[in-house]
N, C-alpha and C positions, 0 to 999 in steps of 0.2 A: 314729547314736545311737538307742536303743531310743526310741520313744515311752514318756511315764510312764501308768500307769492310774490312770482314775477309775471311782469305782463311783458311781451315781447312783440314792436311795432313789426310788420313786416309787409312791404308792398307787395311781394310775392312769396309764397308759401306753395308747399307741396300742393297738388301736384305739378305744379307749371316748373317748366325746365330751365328755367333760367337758375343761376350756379348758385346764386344767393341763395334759392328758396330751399334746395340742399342742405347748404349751408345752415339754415336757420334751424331747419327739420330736425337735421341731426343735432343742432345742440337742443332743442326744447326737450326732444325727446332722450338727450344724453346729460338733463337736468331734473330731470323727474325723482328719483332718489333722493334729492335737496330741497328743489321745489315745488309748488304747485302751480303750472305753466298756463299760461292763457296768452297764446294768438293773439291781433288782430290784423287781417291780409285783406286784401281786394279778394273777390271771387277771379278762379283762374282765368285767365287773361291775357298771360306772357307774350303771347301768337299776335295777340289784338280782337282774336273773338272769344267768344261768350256763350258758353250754351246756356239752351233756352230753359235751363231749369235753375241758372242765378239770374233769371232777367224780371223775377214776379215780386221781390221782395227787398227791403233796403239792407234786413242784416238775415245770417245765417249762420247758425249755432251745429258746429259737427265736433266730434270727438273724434282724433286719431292717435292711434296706439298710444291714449292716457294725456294726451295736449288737449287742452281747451281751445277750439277756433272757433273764432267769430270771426267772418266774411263780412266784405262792406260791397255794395252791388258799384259798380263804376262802368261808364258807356265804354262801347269797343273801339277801336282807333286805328292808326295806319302808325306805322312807326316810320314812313316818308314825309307825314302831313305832321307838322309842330303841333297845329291848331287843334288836331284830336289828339294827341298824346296828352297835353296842354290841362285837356279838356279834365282825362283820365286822372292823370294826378291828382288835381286840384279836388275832383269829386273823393278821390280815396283819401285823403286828407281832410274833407270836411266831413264825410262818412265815419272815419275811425276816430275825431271823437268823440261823436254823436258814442260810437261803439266801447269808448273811454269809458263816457260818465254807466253805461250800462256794464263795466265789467267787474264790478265789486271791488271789494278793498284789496289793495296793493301794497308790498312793502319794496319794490322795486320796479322801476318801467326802465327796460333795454329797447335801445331804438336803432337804426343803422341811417347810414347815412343815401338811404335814396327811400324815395326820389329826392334830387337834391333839391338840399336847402329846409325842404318839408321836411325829409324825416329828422333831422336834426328838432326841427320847432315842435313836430308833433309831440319828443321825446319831454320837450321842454313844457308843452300843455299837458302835458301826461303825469310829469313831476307833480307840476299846483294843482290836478283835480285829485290827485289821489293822495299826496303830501309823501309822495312816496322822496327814492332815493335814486338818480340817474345814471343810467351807465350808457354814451354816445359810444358805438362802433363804428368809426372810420373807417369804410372799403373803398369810397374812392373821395377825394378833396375837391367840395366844390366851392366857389366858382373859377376856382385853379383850371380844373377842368373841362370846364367852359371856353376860359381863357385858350388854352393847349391846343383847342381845335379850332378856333376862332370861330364854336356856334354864333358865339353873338359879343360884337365891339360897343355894345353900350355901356359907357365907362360907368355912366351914374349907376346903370341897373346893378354893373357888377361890382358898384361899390356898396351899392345898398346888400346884395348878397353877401358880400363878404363880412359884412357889418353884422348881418344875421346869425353867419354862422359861426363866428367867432363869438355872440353872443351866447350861443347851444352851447359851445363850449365851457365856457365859462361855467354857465348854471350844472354841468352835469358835476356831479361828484368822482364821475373816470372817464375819461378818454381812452378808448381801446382803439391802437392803430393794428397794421396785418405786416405792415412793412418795415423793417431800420429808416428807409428813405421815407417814407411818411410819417415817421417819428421827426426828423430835422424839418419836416415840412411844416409842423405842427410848433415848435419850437420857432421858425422863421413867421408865423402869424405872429407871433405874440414879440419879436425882438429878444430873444431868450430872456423875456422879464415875463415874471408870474405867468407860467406858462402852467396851465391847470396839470391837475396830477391826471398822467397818462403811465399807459405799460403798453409793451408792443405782445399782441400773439398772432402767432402764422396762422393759414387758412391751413385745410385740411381735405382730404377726400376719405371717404370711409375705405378702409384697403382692403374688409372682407368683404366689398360688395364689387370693387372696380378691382382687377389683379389679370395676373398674364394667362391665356391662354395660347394653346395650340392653333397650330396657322390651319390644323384640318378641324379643328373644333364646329361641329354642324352650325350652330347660331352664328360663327365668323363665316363659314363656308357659306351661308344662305345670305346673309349682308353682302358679301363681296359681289355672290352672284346676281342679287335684285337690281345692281348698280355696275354694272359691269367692270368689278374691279380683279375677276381672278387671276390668277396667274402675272397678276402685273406687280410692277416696283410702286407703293401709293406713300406720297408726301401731303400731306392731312391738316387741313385747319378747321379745328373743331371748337361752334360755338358762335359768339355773335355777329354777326356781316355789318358790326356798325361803325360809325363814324371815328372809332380812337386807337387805328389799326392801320393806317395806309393801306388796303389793299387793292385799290385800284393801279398802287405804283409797283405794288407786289406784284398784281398782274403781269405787267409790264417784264419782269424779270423773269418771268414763267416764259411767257412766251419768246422767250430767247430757248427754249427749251422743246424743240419742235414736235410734232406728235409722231411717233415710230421713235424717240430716242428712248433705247434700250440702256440697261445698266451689263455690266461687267460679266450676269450669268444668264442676260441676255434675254432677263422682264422688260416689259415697256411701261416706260415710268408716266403715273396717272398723278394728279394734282385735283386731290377731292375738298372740295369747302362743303361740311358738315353744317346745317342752320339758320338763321334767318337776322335779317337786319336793316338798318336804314340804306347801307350803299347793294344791297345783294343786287335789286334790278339794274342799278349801273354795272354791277358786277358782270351778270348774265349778259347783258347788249354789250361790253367789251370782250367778252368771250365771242361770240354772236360774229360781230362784227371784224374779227382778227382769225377767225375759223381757228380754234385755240380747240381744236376735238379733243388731248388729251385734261383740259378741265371740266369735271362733274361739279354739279351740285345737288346735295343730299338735303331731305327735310330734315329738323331735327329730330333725335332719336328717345324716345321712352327713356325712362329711367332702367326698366328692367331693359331694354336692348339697348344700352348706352353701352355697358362692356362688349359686346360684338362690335357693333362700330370704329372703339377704338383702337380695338385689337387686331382690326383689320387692316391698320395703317403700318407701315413701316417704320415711318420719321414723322413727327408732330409738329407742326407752326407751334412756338410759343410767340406771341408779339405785340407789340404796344407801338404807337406813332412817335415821334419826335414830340419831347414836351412833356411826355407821361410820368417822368420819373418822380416819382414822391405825391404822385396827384392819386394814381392809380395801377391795382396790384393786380394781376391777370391770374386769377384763383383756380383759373382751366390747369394748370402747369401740374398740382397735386394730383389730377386723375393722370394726366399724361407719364408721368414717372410712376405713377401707380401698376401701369399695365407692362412696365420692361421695356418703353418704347424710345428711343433717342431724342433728343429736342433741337429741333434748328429756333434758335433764339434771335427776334428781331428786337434789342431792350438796350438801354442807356446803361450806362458805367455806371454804377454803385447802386441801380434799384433790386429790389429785392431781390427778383426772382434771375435776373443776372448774375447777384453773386451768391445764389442756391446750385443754379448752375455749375459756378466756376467754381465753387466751392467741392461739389460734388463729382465734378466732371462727367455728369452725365450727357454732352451735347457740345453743339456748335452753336456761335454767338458772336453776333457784331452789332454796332451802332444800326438805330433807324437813320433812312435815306443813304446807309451805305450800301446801296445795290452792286456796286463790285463786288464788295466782297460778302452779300448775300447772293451774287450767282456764281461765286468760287464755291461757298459753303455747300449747295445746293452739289454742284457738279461731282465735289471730293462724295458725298453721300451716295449718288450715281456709279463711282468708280470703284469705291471701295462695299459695295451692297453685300460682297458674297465672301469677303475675307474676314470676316468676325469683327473686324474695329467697330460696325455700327452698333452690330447687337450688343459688343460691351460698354458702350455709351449706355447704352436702355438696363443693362443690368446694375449700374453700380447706382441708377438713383433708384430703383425698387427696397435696394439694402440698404438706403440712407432714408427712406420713407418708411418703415417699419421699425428703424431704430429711435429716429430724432421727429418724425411730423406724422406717427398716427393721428386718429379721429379722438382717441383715448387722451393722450395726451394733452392736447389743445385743450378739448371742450375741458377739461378736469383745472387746465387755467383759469379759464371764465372760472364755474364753480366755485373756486379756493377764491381767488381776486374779488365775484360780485360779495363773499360772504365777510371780506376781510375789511369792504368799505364801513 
């Protein structure tokens, strides 16, 4: 019997580092046994440039490990400038269905929800050209999201978004949320009336590829020391520098934390931002400006040298702004418990990864803008470095991530759920 095909939108795709494109990677390629998988992604981009060898043609046909891609060419952008970000969407969106109508017959188009708003619709033009069957993935709620940061107070715009995307909803045949809280988010669009058929499944990290190492491990020893992180106590946020994080108020609390403060066995405690985003240059010029010497900032890291980096951290940022809860699920949190690492949780009362946390007791966790007691949290971490409490935070979520949220697990959801519509 023929395997059926799926075609899968995806603004980013291997190799660009952003968590989605991971994400997407490992299911295409952990659906292959079911389906016959076909891509379509922008050419990598995630950074905002482009190399010169997707800059000559509008599509690009590559095969990896057995997934069909097709690349859409899109201009480079600044992720501080709207007007080019703007620019990038709207091209990989009018690209991918040029990349549509060229991708053969379908009996399923999987779409996610970014960029937002687009990939919902694209999902929904993907359905009518191929008469397929749709399955919308909710990773973050837009114009919710929108809303939470206050990018933009245009009521009309964002009524007209929400109008749209409640639409995608509707047409798809499943709504896949990542969260319980983005489950009732999705139930509050509609007033629990005809609220389309959805299922929640958790995000994932691949655990034989991210997992603990040793603190003398040559690949952690040689990260630590490019960045001058050795021998110190390191508190680690890893991932995007963008707008739905507060970190510039983070900041703030850091530097209550002055450079030479040592911990309990007497590291000097470093505070590394791993990665790149719309606030990092305001980031760096409050560093700058506050002489904040024990903050680093790191480029982001390779897939293959992503396990060194995080393993070079102590304690992990997990964190979301005020606002976030049910909008958007910070998918960073599955490698961070992946490596044995403790979690200082900056997350609202009842969102997902809050109560994975509390559930699991892997970490420390309080409301956003509660900077008191995100600089008690931080200090007991400081206090207690060398008496095992930290390290058995980091070890009880490695054994609740191998039991209940491998890569195995999840994708084999999707799988059983796309085949059962």
């Amino acid at each position: 019997m023929d395997k059926k095909k799926i075609l899968i939108f995806a603004n980013y795709y291997y190799p660009d580092v952003a968590s989605v494109a991971q994400l997407l990677k490992d299911q295409a390629e952990g659906m292959l046994n079911d389906f016959n998988v076909t891509v379509i992604t922008a050419v990598p981009c995630y950074e905002g440039v482009i190399d010169e060898k997707y800059k000559s043609h509008r599509y690009y046909y590559e095969n990896i490990n057995g997934v069909r891609v097709i690349r859409v060419r899109v201009p480079e952008f600044k992720k501080s400038d709207k007007i080019s970000r703007i620019k990038n969407i709207i091209t990989y969106f009018i690209n991918s269905i040029g990349a549509t109508v060229k991708s053969g017959k379908q009996d399923y188009v999987f779409t996610i929800s970014q960029p937002p708003i687009l990939g919902g619709l694209l999902g929904v033009i993907g359905k009518w050209i191929k008469h397929a069957k749709m399955i919308y993935c909710i990773q973050d709620f837009n114009p919710e999201q929108i809303m939470a940061v206050g990018y933009s107070n245009n009521n009309l715009l964002l009524k007209f978004l929400m109008f749209i995307d409640k639409f995608c909803c509707r047409r798809s045949n499943l709504v896949i949320t990542v969260g319980r809280d983005l489950v009732e988010t999705l139930k509050q669009r509609f007033n629990n009336k005809n609220v389309p058929k959805h299922i929640m499944i958790n995000n994932w990290i691949d655990e034989k590829q991210i997992y603990p190492l040793d603190i003398m491990d040559k690949g952690v020893q040689e990260f630590k020391a490019k960045y001058g992180l050795l021998d110190k106590y390191v508190i680690m946020y890893s991932g995007n520098l963008g707008l739905f994080y507060d970190l510039i108020n983070l900041l703030k609390v850091i530097e209550k934390f002055k450079p030479k403060t040592k911990t309990s066995d007497g590291r000097e405690v470093v505070f590394a931002f791993v990665g790149a985003g719309a606030v990092m240059e305001d980031m760096k010029l409050y560093v700058k400006e506050h002489n904040m010497n024990n903050v680093v900032f790191i480029p982001y890291q390779s897939k293959d040298r992503l396990i060194y980096s995080l393993n070079a951290a102590d304690v992990h940022w997990c964190v979301n702004a005020k606002g976030i809860k049910g909008v958007s699920c910070p998918s960073k949190f599955y490698s961070l418990i992946a490596c044995n690492k403790p979690i200082l949780g900056v997350l609202e009362k009842n969102s997902e990864i809050r109560l994975l946390i509390e559930e699991i007791g892997c970490g420390l966790v309080c409301e956003p803008e509660d900077y008191n007691v995100i600089e008690k949290n931080i200090q007991w971490l400081i206090d207690n470095a060398d008496n095992g409490k930290v390290q058995a935070l980091g070890s009880t979520g490695r054994k609740y991530l191998e039991k209940n949220l491998s890569k195995n697990k999840s994708i084999n959801k999707y799988i059983d759920t796309i085949k059962a519509i």
